[in-house]
C-alpha positions as CSV (number, residue, x, y, z in Angstrom):
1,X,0.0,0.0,0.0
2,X,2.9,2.3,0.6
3,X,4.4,1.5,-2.7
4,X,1.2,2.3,-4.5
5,X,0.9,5.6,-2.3
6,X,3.9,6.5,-3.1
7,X,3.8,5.5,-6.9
8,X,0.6,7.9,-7.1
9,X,1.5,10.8,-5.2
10,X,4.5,11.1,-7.5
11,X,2.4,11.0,-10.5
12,X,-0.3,13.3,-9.1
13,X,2.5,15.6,-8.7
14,X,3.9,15.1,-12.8
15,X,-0.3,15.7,-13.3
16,X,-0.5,19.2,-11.2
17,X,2.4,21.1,-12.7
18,X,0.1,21.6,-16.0
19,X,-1.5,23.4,-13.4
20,X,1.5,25.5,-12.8
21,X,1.9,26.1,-16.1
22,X,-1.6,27.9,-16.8
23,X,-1.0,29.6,-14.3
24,X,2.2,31.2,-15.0
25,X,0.6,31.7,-18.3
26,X,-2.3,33.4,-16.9
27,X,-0.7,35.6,-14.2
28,X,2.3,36.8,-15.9
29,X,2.5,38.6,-19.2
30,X,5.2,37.0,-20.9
31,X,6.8,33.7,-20.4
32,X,10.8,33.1,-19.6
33,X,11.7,31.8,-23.1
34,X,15.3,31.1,-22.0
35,X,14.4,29.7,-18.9
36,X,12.0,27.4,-20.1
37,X,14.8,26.2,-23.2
38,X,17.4,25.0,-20.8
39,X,14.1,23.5,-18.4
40,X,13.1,21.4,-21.1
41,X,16.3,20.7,-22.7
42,X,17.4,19.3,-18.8
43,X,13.9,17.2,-19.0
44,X,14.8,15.4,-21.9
45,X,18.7,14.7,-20.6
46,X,17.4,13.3,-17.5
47,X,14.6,11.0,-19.2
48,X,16.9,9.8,-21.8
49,X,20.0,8.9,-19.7
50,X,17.7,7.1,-17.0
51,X,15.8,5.1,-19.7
52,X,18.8,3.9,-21.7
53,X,21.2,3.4,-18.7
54,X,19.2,2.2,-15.8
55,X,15.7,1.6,-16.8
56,X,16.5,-0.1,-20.2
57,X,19.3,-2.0,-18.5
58,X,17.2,-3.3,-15.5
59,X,14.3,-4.5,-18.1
60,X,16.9,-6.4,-20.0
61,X,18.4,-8.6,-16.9
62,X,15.1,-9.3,-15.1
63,X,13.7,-10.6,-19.0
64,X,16.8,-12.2,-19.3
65,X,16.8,-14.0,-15.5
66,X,13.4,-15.0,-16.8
67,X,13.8,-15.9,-20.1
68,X,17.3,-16.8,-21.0
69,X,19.8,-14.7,-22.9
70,X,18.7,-14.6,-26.6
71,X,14.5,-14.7,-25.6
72,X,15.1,-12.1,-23.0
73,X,17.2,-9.9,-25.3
74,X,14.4,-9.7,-28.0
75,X,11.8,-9.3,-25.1
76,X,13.7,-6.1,-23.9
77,X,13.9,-4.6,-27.5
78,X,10.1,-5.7,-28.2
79,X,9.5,-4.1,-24.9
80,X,11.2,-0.7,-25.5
81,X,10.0,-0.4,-29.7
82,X,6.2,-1.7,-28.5
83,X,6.2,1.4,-25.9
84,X,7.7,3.7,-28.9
85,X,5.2,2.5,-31.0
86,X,2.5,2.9,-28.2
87,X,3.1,6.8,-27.8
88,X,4.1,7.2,-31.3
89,X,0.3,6.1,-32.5
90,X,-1.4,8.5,-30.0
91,X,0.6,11.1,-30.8
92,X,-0.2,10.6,-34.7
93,X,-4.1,10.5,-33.9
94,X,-4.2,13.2,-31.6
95,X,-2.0,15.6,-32.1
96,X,-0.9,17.9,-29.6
97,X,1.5,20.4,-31.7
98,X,0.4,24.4,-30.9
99,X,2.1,27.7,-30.6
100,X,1.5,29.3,-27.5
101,X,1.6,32.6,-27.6
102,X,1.2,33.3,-31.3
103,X,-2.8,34.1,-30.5
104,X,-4.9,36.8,-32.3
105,X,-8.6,37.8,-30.9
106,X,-9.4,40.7,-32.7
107,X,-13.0,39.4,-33.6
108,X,-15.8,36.7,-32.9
109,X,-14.3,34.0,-35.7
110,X,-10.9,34.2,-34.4
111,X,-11.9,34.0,-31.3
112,X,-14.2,30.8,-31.8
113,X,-11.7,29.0,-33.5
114,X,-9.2,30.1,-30.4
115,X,-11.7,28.2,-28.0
116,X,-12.0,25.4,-30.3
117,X,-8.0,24.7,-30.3
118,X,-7.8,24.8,-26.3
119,X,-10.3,22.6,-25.8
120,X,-9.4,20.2,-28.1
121,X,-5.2,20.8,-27.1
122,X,-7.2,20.0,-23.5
123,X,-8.5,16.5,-24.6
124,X,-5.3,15.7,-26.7
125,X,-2.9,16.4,-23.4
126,X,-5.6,14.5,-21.1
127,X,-5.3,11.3,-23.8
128,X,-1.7,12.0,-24.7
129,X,-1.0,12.0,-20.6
130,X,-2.7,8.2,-19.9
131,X,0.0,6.2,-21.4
132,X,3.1,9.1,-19.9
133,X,1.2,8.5,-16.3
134,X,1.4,4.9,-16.4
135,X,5.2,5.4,-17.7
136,X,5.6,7.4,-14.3
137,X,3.3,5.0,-11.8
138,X,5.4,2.2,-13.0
139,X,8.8,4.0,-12.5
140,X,8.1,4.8,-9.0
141,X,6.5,1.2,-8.4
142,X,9.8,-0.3,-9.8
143,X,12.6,1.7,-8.8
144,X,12.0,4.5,-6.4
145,X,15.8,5.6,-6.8
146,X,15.1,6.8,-9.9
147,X,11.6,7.7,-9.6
148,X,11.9,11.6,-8.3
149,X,13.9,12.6,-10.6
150,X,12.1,11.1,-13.7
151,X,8.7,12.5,-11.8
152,X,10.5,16.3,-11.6
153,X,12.0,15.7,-15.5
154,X,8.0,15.4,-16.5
155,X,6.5,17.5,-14.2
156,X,8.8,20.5,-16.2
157,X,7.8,18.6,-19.4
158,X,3.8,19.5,-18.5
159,X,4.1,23.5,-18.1
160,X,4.4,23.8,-21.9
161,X,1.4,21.4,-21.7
162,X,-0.5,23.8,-19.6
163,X,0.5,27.2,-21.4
164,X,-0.6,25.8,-24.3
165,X,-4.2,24.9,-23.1
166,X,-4.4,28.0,-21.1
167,X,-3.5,30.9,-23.3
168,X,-6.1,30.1,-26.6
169,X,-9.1,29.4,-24.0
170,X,-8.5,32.5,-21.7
171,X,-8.0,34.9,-25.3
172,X,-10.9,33.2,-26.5
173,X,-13.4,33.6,-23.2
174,X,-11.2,36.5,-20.9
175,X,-11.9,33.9,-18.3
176,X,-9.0,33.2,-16.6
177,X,-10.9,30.6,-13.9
178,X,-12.3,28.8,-17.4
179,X,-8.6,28.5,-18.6
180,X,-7.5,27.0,-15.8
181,X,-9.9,24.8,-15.1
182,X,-9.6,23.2,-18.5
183,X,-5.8,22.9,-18.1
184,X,-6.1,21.3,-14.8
185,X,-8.1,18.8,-15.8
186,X,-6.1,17.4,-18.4
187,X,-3.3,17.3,-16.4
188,X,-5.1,15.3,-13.9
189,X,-5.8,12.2,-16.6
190,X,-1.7,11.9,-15.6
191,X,-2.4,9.7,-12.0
192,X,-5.9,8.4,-13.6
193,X,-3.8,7.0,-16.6
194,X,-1.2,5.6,-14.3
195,X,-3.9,4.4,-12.0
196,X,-6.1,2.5,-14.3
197,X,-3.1,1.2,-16.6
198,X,-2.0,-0.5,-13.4
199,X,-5.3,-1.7,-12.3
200,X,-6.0,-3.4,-15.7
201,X,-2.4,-5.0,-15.8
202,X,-2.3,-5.9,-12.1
203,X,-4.2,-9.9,-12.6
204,X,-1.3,-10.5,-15.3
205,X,1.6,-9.0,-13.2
206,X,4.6,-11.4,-13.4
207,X,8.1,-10.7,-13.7
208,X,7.8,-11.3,-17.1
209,X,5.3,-9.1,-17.8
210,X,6.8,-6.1,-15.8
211,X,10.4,-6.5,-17.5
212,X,8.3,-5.9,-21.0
213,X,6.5,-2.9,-19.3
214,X,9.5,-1.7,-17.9
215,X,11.1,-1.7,-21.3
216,X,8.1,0.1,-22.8
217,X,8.1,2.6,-19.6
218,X,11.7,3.8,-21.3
219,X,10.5,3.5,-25.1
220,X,8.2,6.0,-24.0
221,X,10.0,8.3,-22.1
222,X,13.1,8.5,-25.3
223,X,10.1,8.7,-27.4
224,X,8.6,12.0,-25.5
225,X,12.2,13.4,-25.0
226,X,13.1,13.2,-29.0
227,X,9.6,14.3,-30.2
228,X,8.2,16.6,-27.5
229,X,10.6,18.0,-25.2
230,X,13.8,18.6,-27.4
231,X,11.9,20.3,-30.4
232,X,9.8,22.4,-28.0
233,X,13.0,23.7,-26.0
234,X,14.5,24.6,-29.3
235,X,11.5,26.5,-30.1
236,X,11.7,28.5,-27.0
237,X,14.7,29.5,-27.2
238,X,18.5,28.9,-28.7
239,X,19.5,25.8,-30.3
240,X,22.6,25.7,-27.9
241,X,20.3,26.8,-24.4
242,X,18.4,23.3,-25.2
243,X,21.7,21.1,-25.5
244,X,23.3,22.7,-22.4
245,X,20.0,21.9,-20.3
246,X,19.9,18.3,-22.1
247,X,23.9,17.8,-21.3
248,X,23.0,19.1,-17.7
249,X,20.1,16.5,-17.2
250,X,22.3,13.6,-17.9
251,X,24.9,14.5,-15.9
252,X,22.8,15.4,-13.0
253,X,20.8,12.1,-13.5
254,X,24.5,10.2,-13.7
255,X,25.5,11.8,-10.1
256,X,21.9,10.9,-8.5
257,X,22.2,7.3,-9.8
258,X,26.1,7.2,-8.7
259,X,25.2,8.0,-4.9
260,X,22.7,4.9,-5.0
261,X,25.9,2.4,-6.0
């Protein structure tokens, strides 16, 4: 019970901070471009040096314990690709990809079609987030060494998530609690994804089964880093502001991981 508490309060927490990021959009007239570049640029460096070195790695010897060498090899690489795949597929059928703060509302038709891309940006991050929650739930379930710093690596990841939902709906409406609302609420199908997917996968939990999820769990987080986070840090700000924060990740996540040896 205290692994499960644990596994969602850490998810709830990834959920909330597209909370923080309507807010910041809706209390502050211009967003911290720079800061946000190096923010998102350290996200991605931290999720891709914990999936490749330790989460990837740990996958691949509890499949291969299981399985044998050759079996649990291809079961670690069928793992990983199936959770690319996974994300990939969502991604392609509800796309997520808007500019926030590139938002006219000079008349009614503008302004209609501004309400129309928040909410659906809304429902796209709410779907988008299930399968990222269950990637977070099952990180903290399985290795809470690793877990806080994944959770915190996301978390950053989802105030993009939240200026983005925020900033069409309030120009749209001038209702700032409306924005909000709508922002929150799709960050909140983080811990319901992570929830459920564990609730559905708990009868069939074996270690077999858990290597393969673990295995997706870092197809998914490589696969958010390379298509999410590193093209929207660039777009914030200098090409060279993303690849120090991504640089910085890594080598913060290397340190945290060291101190656990």
């Amino acid at each position: 019970m205290n692994e499960l508490l644990f596994a969602f309060g850490l998810t709830l927490f990834a959920g909330l901070a597209t909370g923080v990021g309507a807010f910041l959009a809706l209390v502050t007239r211009r967003t911290d471009a720079k800061f946000l570049a190096v923010s998102l640029g350290f996200s991605a460096g931290v999720m891709i040096y914990v999936s490749m070195i330790e989460i990837f790695v740990k996958a691949r010897v509890a499949l291969v314990a299981e399985l044998g060498e050759r079996s649990g090899a291809w079961a670690t690489a069928g793992g990983f690709f199936g959770g690319i795949l996974l994300i990939a597929v969502i991604d392609r059928l509800v796309p997520t990809r808007v500019n926030p703060h590139e938002y006219p509302h000079d008349d009614a038709g503008r302004q209609r079609r501004l309400l129309r891309m928040g909410t659906m940006t809304a429902v796209a991050i709410a779907i988008h987030n299930f399968p990222e929650g269950f990637a977070t739930f099952v990180a903290a379930m399985q290795e809470p060494s690793v877990a806080i710093p994944v959770v915190v690596a996301i978390a950053l990841h989802n105030i993009p998530e939240g200026i983005s939902v925020a900033v069409p709906i309030h120009h749209a409406t001038g209702s700032r609690r409306r924005a909000f609302r709508w922002a929150f609420l799709s960050g909140l199908a983080e811990p319901v994804g992570g929830v459920l997917g564990y609730l559905v996968l708990l009868p069939f939990l074996d270690d077999v089964l858990f290597g393969v999820v673990f295995a997706g769990v870092a197809g998914i987080m490589v696969f958010i880093s390379l298509d999410k986070l590193l093209p929207t840090a660039q777009e914030y700000g200098e090409h060279h502001l993303s690849v120090y924060g991504l640089v910085a990740g890594m080598a913060v996540m290397a340190v945290s991981l060291l101190l656990f040896v």
